[in-house]
Every structure is written in structure tokens, then in C-alpha cells.
mmCIF file of the N, C-alpha and C atoms, coordinates in Angstrom:
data_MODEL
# 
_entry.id   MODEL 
# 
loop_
_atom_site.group_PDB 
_atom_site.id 
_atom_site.type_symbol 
_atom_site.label_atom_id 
_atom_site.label_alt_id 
_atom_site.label_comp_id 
_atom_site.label_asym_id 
_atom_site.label_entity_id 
_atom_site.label_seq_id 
_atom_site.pdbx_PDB_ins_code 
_atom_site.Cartn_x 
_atom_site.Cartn_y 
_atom_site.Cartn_z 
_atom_site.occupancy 
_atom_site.B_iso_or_equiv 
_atom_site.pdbx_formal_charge 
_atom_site.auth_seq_id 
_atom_site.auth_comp_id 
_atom_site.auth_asym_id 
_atom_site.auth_atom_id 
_atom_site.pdbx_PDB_model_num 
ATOM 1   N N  . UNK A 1 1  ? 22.456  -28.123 31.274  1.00 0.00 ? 1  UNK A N  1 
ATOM 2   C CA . UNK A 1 1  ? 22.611  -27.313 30.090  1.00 0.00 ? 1  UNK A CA 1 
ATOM 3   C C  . UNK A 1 1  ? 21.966  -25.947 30.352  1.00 0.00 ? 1  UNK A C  1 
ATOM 4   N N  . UNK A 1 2  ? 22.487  -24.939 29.779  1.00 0.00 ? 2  UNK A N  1 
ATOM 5   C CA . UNK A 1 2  ? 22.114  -23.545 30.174  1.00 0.00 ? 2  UNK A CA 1 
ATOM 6   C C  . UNK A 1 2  ? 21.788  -23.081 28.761  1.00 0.00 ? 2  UNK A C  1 
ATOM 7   N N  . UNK A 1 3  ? 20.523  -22.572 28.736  1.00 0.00 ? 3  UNK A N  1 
ATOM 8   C CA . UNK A 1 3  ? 19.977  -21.682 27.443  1.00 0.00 ? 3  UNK A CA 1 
ATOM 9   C C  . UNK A 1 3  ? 20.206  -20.169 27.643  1.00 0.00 ? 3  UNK A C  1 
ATOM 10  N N  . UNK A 1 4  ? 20.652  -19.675 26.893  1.00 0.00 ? 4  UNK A N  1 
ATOM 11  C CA . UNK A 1 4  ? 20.092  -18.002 26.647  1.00 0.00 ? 4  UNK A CA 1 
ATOM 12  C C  . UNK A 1 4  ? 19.584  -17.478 25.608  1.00 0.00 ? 4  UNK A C  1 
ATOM 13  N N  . UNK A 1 5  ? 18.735  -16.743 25.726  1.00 0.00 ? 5  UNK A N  1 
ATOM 14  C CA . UNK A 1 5  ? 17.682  -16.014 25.020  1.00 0.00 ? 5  UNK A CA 1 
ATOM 15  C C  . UNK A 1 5  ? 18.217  -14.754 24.731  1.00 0.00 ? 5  UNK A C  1 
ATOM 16  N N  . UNK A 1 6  ? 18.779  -14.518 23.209  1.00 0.00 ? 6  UNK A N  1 
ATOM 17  C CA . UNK A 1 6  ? 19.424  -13.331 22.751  1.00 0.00 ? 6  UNK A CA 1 
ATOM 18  C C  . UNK A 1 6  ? 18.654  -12.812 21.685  1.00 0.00 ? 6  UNK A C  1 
ATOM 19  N N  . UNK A 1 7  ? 17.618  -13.096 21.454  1.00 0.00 ? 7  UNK A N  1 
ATOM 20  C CA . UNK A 1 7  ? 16.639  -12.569 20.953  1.00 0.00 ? 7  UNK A CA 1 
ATOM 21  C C  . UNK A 1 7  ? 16.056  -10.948 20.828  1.00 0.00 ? 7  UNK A C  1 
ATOM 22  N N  . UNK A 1 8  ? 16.305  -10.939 22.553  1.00 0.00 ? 8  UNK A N  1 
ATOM 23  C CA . UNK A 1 8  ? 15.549  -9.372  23.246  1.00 0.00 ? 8  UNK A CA 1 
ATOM 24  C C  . UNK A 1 8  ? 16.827  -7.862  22.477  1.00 0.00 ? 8  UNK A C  1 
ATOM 25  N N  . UNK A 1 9  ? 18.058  -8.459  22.363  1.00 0.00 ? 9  UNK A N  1 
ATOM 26  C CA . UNK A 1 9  ? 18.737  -7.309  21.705  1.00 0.00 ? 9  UNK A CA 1 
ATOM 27  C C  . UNK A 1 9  ? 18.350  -7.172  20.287  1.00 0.00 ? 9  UNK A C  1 
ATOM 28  N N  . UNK A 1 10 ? 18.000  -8.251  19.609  1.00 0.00 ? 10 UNK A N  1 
ATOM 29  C CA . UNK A 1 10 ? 18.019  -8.025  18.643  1.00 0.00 ? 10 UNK A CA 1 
ATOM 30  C C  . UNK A 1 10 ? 16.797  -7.625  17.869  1.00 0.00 ? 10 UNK A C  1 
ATOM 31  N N  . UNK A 1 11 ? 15.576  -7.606  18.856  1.00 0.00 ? 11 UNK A N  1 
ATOM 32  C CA . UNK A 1 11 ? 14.661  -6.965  18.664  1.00 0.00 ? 11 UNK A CA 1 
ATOM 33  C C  . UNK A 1 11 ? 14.189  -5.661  18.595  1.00 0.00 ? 11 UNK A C  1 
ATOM 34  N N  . UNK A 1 12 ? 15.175  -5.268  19.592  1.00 0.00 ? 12 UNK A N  1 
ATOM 35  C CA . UNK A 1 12 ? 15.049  -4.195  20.039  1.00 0.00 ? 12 UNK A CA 1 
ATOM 36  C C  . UNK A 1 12 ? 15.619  -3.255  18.758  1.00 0.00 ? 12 UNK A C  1 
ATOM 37  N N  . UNK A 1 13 ? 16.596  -3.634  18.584  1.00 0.00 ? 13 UNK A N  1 
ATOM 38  C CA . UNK A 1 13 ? 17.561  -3.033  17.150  1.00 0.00 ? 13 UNK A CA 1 
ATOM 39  C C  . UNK A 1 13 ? 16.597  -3.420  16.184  1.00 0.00 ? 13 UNK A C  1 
ATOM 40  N N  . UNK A 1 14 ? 15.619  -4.300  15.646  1.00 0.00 ? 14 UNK A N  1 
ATOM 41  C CA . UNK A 1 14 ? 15.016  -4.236  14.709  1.00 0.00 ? 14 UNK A CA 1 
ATOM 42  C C  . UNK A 1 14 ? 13.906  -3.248  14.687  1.00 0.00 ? 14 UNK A C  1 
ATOM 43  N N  . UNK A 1 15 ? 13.280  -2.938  16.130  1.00 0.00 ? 15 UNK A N  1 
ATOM 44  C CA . UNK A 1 15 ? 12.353  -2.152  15.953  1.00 0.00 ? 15 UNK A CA 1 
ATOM 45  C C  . UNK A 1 15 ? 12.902  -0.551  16.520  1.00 0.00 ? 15 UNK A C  1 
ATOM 46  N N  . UNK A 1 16 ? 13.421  -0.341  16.602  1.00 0.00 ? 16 UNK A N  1 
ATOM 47  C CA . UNK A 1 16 ? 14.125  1.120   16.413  1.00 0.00 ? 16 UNK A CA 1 
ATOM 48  C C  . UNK A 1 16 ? 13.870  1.605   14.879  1.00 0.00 ? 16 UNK A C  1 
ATOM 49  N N  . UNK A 1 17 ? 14.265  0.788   13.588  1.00 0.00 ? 17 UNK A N  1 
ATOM 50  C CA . UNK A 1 17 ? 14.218  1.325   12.368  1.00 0.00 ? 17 UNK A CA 1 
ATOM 51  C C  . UNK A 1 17 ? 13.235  0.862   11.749  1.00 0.00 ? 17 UNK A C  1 
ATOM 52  N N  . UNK A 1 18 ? 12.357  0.578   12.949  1.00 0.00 ? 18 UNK A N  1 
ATOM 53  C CA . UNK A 1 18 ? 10.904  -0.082  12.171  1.00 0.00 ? 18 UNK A CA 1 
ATOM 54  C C  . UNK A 1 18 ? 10.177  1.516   11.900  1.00 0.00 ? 18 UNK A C  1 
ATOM 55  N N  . UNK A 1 19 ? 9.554   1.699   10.985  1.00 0.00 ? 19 UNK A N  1 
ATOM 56  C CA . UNK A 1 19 ? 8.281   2.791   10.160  1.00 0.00 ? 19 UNK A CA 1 
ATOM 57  C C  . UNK A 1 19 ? 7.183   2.291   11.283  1.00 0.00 ? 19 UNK A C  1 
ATOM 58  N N  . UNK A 1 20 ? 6.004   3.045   12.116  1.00 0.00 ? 20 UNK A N  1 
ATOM 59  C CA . UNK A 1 20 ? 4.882   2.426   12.279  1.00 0.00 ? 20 UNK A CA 1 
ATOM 60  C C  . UNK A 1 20 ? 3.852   3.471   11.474  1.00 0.00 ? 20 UNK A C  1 
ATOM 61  N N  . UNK A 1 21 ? 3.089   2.829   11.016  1.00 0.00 ? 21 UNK A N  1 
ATOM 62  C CA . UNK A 1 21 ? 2.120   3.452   10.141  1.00 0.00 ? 21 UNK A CA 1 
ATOM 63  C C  . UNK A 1 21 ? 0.786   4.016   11.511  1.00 0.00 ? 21 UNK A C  1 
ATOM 64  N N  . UNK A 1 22 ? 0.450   4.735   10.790  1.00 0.00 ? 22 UNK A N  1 
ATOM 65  C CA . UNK A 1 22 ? -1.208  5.742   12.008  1.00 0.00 ? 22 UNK A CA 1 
ATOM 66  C C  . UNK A 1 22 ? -1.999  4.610   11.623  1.00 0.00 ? 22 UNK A C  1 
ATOM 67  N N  . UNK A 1 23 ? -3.161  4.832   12.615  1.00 0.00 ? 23 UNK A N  1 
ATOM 68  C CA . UNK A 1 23 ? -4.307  4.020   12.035  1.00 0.00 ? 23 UNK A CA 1 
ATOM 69  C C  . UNK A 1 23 ? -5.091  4.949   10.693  1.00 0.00 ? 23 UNK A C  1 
ATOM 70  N N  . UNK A 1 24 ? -4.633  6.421   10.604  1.00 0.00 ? 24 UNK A N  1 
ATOM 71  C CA . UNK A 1 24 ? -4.838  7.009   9.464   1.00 0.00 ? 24 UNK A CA 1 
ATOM 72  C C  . UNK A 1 24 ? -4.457  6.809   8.222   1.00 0.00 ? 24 UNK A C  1 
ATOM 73  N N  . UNK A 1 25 ? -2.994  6.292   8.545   1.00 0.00 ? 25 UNK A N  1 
ATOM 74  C CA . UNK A 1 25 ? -2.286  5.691   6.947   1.00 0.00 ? 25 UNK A CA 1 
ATOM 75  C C  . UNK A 1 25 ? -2.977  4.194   6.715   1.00 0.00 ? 25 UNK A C  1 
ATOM 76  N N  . UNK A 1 26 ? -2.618  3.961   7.721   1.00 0.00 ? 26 UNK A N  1 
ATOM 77  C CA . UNK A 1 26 ? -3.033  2.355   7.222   1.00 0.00 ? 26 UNK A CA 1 
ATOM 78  C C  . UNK A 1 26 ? -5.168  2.307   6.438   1.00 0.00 ? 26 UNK A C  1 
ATOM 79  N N  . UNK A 1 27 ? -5.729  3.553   6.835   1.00 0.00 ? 27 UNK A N  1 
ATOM 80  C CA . UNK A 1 27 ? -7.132  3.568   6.827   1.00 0.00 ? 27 UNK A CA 1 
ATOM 81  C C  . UNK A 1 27 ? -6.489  3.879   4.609   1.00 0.00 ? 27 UNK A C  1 
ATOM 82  N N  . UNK A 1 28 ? -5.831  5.234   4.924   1.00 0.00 ? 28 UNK A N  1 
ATOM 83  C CA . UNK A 1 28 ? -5.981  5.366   3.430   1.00 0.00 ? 28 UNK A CA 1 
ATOM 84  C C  . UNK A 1 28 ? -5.227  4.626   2.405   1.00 0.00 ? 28 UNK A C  1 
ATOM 85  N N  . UNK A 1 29 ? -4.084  3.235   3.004   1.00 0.00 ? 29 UNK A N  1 
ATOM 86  C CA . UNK A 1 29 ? -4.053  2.365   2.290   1.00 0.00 ? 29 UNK A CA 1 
ATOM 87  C C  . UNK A 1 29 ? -4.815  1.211   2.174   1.00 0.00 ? 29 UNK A C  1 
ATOM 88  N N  . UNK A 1 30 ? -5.881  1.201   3.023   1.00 0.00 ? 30 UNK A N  1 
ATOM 89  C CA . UNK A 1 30 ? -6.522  0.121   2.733   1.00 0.00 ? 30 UNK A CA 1 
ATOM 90  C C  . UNK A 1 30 ? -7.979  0.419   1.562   1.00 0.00 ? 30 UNK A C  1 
ATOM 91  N N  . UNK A 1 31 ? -8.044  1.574   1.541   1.00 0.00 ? 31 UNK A N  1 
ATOM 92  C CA . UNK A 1 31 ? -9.397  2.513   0.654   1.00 0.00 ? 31 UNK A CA 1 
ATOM 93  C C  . UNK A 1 31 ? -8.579  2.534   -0.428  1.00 0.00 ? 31 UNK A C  1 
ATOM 94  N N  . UNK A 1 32 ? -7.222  3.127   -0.781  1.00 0.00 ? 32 UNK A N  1 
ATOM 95  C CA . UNK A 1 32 ? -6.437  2.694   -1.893  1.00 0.00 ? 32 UNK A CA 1 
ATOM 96  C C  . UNK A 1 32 ? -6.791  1.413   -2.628  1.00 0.00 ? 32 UNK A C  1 
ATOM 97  N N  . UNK A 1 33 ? -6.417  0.139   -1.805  1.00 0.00 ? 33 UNK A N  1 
ATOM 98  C CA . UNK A 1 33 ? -6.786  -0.825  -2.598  1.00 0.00 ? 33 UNK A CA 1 
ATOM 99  C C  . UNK A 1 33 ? -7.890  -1.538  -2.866  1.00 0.00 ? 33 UNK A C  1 
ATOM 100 N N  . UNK A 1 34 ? -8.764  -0.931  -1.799  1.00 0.00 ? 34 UNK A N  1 
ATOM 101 C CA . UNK A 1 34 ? -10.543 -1.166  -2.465  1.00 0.00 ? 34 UNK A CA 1 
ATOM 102 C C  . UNK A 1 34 ? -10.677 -0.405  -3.379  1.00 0.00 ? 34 UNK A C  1 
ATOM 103 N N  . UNK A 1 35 ? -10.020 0.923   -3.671  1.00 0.00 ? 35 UNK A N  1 
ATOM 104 C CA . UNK A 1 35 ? -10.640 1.717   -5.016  1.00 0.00 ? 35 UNK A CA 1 
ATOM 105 C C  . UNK A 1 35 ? -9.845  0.855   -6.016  1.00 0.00 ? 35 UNK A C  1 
ATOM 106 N N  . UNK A 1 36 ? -8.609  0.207   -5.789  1.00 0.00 ? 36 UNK A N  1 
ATOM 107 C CA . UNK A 1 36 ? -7.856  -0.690  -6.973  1.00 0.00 ? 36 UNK A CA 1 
ATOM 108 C C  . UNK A 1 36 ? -8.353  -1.607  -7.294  1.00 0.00 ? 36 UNK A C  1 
ATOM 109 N N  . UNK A 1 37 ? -9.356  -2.118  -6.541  1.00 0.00 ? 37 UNK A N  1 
ATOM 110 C CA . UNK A 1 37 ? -9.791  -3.747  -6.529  1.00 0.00 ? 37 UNK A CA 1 
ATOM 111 C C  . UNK A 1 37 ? -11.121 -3.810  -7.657  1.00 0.00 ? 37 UNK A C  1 
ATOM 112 N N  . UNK A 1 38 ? -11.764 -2.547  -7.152  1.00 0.00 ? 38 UNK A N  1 
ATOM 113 C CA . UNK A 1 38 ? -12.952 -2.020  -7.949  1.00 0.00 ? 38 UNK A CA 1 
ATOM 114 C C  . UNK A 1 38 ? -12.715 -1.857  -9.261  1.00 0.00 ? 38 UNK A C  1 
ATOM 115 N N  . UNK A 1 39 ? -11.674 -0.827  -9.596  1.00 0.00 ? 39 UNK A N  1 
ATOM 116 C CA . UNK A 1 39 ? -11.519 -0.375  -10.803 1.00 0.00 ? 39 UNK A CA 1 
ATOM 117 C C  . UNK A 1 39 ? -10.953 -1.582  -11.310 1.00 0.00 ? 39 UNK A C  1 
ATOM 118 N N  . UNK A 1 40 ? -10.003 -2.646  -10.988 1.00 0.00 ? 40 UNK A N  1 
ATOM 119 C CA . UNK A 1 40 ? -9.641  -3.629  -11.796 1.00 0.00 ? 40 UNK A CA 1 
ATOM 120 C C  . UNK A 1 40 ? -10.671 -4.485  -12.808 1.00 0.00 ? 40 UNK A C  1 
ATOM 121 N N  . UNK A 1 41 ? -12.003 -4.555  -11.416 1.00 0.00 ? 41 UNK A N  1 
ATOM 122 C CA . UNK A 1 41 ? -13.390 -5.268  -11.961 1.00 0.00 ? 41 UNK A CA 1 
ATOM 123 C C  . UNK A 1 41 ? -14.242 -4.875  -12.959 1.00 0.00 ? 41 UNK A C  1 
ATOM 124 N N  . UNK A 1 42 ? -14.195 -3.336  -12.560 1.00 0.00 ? 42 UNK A N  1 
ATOM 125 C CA . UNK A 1 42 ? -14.493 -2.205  -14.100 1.00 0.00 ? 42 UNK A CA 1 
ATOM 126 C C  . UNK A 1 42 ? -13.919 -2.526  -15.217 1.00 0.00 ? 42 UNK A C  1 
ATOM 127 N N  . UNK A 1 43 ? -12.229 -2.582  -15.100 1.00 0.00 ? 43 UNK A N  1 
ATOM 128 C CA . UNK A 1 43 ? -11.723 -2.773  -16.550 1.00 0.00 ? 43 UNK A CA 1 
ATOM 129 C C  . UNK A 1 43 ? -11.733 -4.025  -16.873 1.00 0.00 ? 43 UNK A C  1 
ATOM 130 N N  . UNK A 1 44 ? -12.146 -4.913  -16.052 1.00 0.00 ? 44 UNK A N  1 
ATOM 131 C CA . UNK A 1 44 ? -12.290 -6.369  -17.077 1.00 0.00 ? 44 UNK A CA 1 
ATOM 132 C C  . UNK A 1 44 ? -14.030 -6.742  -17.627 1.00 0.00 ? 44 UNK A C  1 
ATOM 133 N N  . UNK A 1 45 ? -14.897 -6.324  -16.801 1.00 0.00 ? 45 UNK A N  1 
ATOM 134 C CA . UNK A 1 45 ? -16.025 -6.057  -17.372 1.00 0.00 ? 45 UNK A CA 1 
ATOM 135 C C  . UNK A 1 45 ? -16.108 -5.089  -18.397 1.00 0.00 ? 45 UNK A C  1 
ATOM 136 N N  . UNK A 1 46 ? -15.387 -4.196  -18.372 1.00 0.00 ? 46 UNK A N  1 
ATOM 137 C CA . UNK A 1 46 ? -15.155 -3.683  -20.273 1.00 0.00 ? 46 UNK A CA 1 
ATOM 138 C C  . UNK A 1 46 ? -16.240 -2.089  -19.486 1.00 0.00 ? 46 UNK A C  1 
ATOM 139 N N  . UNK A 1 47 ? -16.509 -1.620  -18.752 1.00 0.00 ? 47 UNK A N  1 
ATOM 140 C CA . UNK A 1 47 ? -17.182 -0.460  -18.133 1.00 0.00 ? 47 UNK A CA 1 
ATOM 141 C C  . UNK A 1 47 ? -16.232 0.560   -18.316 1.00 0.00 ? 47 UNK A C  1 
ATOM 142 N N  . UNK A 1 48 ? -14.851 0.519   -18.246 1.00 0.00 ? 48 UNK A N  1 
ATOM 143 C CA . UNK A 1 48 ? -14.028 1.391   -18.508 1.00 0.00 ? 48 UNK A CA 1 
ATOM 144 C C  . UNK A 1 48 ? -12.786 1.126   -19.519 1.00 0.00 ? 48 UNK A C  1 
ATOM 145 N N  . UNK A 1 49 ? -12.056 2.483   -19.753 1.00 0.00 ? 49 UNK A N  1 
ATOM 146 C CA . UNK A 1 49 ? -11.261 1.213   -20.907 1.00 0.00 ? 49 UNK A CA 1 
ATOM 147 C C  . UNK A 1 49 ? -9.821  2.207   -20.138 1.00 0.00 ? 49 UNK A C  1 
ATOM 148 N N  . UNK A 1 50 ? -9.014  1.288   -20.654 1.00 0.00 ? 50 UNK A N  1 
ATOM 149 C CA . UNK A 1 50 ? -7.683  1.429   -20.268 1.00 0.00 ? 50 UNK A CA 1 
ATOM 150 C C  . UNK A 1 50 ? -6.973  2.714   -19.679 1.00 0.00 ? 50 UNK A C  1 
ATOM 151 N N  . UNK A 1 51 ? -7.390  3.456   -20.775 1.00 0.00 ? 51 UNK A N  1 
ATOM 152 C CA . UNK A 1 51 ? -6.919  5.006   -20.513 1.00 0.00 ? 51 UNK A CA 1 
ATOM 153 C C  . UNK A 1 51 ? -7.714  5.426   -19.166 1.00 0.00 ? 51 UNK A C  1 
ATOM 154 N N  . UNK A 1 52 ? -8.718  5.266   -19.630 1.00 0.00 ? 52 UNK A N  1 
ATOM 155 C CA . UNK A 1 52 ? -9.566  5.796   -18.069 1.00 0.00 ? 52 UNK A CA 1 
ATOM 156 C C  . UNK A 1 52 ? -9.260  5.063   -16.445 1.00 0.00 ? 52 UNK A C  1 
ATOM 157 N N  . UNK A 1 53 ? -8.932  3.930   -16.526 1.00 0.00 ? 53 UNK A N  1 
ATOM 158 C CA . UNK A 1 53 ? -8.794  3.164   -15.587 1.00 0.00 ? 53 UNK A CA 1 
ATOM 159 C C  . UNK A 1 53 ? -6.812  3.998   -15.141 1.00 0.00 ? 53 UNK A C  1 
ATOM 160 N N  . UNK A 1 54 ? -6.016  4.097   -15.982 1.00 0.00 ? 54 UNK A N  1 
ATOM 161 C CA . UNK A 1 54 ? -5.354  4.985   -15.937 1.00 0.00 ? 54 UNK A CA 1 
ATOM 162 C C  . UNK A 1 54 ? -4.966  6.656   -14.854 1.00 0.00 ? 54 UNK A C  1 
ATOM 163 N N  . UNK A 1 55 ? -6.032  7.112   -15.719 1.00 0.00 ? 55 UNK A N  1 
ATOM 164 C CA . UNK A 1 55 ? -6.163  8.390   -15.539 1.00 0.00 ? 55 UNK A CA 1 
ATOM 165 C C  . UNK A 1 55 ? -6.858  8.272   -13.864 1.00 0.00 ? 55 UNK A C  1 
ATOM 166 N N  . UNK A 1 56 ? -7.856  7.097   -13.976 1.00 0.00 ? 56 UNK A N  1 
ATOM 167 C CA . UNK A 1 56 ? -8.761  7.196   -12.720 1.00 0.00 ? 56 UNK A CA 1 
ATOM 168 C C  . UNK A 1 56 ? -7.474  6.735   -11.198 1.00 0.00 ? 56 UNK A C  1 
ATOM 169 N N  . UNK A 1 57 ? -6.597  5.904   -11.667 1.00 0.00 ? 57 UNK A N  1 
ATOM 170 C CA . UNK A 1 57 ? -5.543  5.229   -10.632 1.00 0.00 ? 57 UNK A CA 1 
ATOM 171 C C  . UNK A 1 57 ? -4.714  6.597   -10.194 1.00 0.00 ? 57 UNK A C  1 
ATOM 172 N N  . UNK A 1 58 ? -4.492  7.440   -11.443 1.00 0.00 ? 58 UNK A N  1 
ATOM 173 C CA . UNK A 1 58 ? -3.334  8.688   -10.686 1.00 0.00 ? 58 UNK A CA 1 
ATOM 174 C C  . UNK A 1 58 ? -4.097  9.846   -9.948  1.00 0.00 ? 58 UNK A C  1 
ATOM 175 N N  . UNK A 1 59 ? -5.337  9.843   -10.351 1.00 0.00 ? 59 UNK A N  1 
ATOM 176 C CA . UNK A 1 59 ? -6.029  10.268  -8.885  1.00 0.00 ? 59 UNK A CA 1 
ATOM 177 C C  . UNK A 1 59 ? -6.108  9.765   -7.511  1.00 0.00 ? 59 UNK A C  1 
ATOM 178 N N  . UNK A 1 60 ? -6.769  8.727   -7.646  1.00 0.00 ? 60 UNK A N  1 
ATOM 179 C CA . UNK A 1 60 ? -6.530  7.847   -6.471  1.00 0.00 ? 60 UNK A CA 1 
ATOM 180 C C  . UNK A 1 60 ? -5.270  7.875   -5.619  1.00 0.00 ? 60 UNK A C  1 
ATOM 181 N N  . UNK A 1 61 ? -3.954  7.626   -6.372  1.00 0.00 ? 61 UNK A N  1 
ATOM 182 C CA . UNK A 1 61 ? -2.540  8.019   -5.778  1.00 0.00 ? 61 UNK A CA 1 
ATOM 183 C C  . UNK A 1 61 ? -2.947  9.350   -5.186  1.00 0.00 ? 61 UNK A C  1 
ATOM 184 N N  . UNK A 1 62 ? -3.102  10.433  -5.617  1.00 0.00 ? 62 UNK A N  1 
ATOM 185 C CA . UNK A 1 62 ? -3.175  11.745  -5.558  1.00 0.00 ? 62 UNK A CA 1 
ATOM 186 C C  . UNK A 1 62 ? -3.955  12.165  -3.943  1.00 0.00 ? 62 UNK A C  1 
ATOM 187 N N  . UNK A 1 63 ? -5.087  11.315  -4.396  1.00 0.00 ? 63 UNK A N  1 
ATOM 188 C CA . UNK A 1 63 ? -6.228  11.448  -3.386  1.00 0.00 ? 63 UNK A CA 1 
ATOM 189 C C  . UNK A 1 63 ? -6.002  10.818  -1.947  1.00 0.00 ? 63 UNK A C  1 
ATOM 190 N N  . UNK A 1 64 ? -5.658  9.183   -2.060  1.00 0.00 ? 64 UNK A N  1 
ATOM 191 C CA . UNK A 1 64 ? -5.086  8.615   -1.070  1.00 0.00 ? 64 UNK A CA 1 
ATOM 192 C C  . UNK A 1 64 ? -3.781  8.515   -0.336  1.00 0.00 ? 64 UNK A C  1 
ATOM 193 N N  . UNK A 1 65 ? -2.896  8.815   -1.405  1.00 0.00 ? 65 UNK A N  1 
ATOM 194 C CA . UNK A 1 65 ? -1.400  8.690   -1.141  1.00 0.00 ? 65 UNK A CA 1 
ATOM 195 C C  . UNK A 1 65 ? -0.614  7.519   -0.094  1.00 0.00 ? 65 UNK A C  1 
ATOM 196 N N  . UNK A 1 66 ? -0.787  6.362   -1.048  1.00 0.00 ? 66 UNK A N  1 
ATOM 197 C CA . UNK A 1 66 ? -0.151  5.282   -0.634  1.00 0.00 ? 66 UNK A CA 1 
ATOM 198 C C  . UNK A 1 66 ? 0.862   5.204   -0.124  1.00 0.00 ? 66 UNK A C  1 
ATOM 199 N N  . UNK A 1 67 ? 1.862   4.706   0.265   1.00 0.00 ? 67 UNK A N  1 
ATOM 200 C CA . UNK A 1 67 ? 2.992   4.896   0.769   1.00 0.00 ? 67 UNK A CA 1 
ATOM 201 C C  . UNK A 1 67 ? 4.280   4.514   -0.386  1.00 0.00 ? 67 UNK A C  1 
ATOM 202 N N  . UNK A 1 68 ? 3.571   3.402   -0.994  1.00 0.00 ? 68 UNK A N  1 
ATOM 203 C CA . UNK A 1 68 ? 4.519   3.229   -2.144  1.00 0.00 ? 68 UNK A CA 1 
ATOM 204 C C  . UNK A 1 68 ? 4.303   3.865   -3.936  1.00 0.00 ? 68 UNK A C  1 
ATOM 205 N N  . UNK A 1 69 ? 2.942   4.845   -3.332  1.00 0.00 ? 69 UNK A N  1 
ATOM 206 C CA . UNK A 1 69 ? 2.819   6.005   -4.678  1.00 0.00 ? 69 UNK A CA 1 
ATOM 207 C C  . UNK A 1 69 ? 4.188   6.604   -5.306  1.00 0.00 ? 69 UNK A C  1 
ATOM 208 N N  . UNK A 1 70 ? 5.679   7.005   -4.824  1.00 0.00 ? 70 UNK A N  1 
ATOM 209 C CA . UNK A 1 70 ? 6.687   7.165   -5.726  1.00 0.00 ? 70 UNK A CA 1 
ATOM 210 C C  . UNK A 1 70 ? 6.899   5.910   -6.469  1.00 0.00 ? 70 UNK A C  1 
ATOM 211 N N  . UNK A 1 71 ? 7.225   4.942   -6.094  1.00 0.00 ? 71 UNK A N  1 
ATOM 212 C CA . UNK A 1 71 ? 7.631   3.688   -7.391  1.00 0.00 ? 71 UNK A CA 1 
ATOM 213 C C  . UNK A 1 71 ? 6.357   3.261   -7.864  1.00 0.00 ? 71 UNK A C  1 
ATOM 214 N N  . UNK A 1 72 ? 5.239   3.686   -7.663  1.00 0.00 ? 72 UNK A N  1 
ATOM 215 C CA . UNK A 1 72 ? 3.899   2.832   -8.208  1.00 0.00 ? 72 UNK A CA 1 
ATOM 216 C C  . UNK A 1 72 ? 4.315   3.101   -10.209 1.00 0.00 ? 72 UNK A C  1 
ATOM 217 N N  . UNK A 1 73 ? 4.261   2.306   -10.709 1.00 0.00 ? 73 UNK A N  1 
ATOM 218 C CA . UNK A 1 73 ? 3.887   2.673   -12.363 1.00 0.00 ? 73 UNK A CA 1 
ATOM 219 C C  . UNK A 1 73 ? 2.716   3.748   -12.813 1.00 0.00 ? 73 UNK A C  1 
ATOM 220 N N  . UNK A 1 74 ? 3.400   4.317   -13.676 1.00 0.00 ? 74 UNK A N  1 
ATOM 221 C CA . UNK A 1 74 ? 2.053   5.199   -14.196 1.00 0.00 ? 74 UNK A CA 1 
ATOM 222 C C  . UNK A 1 74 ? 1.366   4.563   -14.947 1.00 0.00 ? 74 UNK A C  1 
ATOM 223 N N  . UNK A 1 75 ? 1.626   3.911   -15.722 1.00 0.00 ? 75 UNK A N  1 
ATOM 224 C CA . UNK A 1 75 ? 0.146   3.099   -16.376 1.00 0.00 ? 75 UNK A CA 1 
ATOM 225 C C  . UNK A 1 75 ? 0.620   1.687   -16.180 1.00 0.00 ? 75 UNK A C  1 
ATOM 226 N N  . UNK A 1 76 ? -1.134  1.067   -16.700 1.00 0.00 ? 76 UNK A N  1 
ATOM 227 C CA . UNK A 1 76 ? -0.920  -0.372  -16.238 1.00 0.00 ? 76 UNK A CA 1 
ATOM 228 C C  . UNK A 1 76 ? -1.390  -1.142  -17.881 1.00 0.00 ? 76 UNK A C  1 
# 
């Protein structure tokens, strides 16, 4: 019995239209979601209230610029 391994074309075609992120993007999406993780803990401990947690997230977009900051929601 004879195997072939057709795998290698089709890898190749997948990573042609692959995105690779810098170790710079990937640094300011990962500070993105420690500042998200934080502020979530703020607004359920009641330290901030809605609007602010708000206002404080479209900075953060602003500041970090996620990659998926166009479809992110403006409020939560």
C-alpha cells in the first residue's frame, strides 16, 4: 500500500493568507486584555460605575489598538 502526504500544498496555501502579528501587536493585545480584565473587576466591585468603565474601555481601544477595535461594541 502506498501513502501520500498532501498536506504540504495545502499548507502552504493556508499560510500565504495567514496575518502574522509582531511580537509588538501581540504585546499590545495582551495589555488590552489585562486592562479589560481589571476594569471588569472594578465594575463588579462597584469602584466604578458603568459609564466610566465605558468611557475608560474607548480609551484603552484608542491607546492600545486591538486588532478587533473596529467591530468591538461601544458600550457594554
Amino acid at each position: 500500500m502506498q501513502i501520500t502526504k498532501i498536506t504540504d500544498k495545502q499548507d502552504l496555501l493556508l499560510n500565504s493568507k495567514r496575518k502574522y502579528l509582531s511580537d509588538e501587536d501581540l504585546q499590545r493585545e495582551f495589555d488590552y486584555y489585562r486592562a479589560e480584565k481589571l476594569l471588569y473587576q472594578m465594575l463588579g466591585m462597584g469602584l466604578i460605575t458603568k459609564v466610566e468603565f465605558n468611557k475608560i474601555m474607548l480609551l484603552n481601544r484608542e491607546t492600545f489598538s486591538p486588532a478587533l477595535a473596529e467591530i468591538m461594541p461601544l458600550n457594554r
